[in-house]
C-alpha positions as CSV (number, residue, x, y, z in Angstrom):
1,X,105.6,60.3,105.5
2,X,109.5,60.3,105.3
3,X,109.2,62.4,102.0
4,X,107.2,65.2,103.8
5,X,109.2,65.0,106.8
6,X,112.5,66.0,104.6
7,X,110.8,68.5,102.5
8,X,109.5,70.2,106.1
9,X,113.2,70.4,106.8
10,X,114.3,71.6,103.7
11,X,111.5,74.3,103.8
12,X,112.6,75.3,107.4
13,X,116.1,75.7,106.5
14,X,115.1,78.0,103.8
15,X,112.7,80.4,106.2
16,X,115.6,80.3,108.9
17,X,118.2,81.6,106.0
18,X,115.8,84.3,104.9
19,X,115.2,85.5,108.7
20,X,118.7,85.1,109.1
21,X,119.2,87.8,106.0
22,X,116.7,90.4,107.8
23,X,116.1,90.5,103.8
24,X,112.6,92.4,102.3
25,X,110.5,93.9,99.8
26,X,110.7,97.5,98.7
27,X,107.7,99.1,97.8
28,X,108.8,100.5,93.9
29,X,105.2,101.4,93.5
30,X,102.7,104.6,93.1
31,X,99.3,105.0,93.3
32,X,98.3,105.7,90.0
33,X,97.2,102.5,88.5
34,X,98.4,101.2,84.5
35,X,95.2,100.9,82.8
36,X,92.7,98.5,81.3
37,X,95.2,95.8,79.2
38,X,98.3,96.9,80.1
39,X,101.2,96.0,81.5
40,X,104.2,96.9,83.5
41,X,107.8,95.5,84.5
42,X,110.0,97.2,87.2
43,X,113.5,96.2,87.8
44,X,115.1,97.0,91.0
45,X,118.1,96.9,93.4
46,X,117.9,98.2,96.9
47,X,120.4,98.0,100.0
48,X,120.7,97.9,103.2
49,X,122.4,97.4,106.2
50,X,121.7,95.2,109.3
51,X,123.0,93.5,112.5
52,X,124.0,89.9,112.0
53,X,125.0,88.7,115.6
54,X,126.2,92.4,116.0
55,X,128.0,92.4,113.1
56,X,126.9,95.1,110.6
57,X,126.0,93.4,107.1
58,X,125.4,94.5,103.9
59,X,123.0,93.2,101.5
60,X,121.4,94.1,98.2
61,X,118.1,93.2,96.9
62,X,117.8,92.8,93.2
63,X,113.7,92.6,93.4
64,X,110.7,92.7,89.8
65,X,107.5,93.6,89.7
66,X,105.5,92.9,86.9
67,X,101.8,94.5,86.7
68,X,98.7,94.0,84.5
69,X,95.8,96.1,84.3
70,X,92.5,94.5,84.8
71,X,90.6,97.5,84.9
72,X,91.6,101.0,84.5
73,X,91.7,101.3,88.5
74,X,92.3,97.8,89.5
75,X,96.2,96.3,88.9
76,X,97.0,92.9,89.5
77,X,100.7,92.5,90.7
78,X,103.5,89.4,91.6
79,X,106.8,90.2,92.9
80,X,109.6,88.6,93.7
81,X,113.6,88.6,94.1
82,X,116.6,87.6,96.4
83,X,118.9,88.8,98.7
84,X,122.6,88.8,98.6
85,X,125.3,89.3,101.6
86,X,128.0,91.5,100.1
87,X,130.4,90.1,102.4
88,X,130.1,86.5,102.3
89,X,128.2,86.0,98.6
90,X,125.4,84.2,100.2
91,X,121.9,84.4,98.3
92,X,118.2,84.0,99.9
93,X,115.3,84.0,98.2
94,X,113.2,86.8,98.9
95,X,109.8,84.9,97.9
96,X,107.0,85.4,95.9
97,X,104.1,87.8,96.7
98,X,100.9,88.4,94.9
99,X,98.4,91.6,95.6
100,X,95.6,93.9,94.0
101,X,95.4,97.7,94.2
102,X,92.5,99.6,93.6
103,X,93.2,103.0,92.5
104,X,90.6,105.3,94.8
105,X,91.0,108.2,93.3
106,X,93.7,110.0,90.4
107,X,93.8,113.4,89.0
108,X,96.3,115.7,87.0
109,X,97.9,118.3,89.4
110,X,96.5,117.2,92.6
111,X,97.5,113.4,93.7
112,X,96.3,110.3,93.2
113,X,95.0,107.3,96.5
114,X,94.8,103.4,96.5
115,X,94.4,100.8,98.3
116,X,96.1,96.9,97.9
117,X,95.3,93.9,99.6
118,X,98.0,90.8,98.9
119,X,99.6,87.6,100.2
120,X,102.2,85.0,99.7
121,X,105.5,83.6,100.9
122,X,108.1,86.6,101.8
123,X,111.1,86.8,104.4
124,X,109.5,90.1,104.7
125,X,106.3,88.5,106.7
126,X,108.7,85.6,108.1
127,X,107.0,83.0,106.0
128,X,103.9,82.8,104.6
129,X,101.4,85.8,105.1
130,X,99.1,88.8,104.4
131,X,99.6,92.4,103.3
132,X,97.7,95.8,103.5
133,X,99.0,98.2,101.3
134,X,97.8,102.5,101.7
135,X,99.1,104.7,98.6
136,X,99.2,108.5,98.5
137,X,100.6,110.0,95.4
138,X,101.2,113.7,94.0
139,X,100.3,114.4,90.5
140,X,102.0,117.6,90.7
141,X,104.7,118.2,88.0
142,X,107.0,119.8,90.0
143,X,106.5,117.5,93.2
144,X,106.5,113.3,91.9
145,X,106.6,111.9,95.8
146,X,104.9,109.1,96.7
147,X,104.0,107.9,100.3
148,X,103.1,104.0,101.5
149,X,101.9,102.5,104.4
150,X,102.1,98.8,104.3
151,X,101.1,96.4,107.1
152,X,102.5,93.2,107.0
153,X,100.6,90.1,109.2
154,X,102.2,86.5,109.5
155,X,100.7,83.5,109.0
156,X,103.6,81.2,110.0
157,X,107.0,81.7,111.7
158,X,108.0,82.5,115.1
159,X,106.5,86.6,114.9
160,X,103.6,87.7,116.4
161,X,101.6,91.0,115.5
162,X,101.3,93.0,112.6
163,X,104.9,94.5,111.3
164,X,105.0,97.9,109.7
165,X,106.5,99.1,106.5
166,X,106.9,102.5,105.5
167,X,108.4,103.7,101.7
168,X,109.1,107.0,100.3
169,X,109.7,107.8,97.3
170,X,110.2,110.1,93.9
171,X,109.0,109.0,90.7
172,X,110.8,110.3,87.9
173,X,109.4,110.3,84.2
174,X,112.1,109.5,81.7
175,X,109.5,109.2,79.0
176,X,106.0,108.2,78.8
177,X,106.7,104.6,79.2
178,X,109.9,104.6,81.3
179,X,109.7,106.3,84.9
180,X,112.8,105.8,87.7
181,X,111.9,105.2,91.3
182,X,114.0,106.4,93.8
183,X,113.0,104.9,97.5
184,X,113.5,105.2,101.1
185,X,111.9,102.6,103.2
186,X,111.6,101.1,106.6
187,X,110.4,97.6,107.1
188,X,110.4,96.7,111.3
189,X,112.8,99.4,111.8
190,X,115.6,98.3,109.5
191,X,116.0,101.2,106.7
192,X,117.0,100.3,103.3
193,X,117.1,102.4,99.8
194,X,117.2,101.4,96.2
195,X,116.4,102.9,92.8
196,X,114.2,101.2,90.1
197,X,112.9,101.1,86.7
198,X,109.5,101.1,85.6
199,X,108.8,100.3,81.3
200,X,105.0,99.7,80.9
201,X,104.0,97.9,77.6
């Protein structure tokens, strides 16, 4: 009973860092799934600034994403990360979060839809909880933007209600298995950006 009362402490110190951080996920992901037996690593860093106790604070993300494909429109993905204050060197873990996307539709010149459904332990759903995820994609050469929609329900923690997370971005092929994101997102109203890079093998 001690044992579980200590590790109940320790975990509770380590959600109250992570909320104290503000810290989260990007996105770093299109529509357009990988493919039957494939895989996929992205390696990313985003930033972003928020209010500590009115202080502005400035953190980066270093966040990975590794991808398999189980079918050629269903990806299985697990990401995770931490946070670090620029200003004071602390680091947070950002969690670990495991989700499916199932690629709706994809097409050359037009754009490409999906849909993911995930869950885990993130600071960006205060704890342990649930994600939705909405992709929109455009397959046209001239235009790479991609658009999600990501609702984000807790499980445990002190939030209530569904928090919303929005990331834009441009996906840039560097050759047919390397391609740089470059995102914009919003996660509860606190904006971040980042860059990333995508090597499927």
């Amino acid at each position: 009973m001690k044992r579980w009362g200590r590790v109940s402490i320790v975990v509770a110190l380590l959600v109250s860092l992570c909320l104290l951080t503000g810290c989260f996920f990007n996105v770093f992901e299109t529509a357009r799934s990988i493919g039957q037996g494939k895989a996929s690593l992205v390696v990313a860093l985003a930033a972003m600034n928020i209010q500590i106790e009115s202080t502005p604070t400035w953190l980066m993300t270093p966040q990975a994403r590794l991808t398999v494909g189980l079918t050629d429109n269903l990806d299985l993905g697990l990401r995770s990360g931490v946070s670090i204050g620029l200003a004071t060197g602390n680091v947070a873990f950002l969690g670990a979060v495991g989700d499916l996307k199932l690629t709706l539709f994809q097409a050359p010149n037009s754009f490409a839809m999906a849909l993911g459904v995930g869950g885990g332990y993130s600071s960006g759903m205060v704890g342990w909880g649930l994600e939705g995820s909405v992709y929109l994609e455009s397959t046209v050469p001239f235009f790479p933007a991609y658009f999600v929609y990501r609702p984000l329900l807790p499980l445990t923690g002190t939030s209530s209600g569904v928090i919303h997370q929005f990331a834009a971005g441009l996906r840039l092929a560097l050759s047919p298995n390397a391609q740089l994101l470059v995102e914009v997102a919003t996660w509860g109203g606190v904006g971040s950006g980042g860059i990333g890079l995508a090597i499927a093998f």
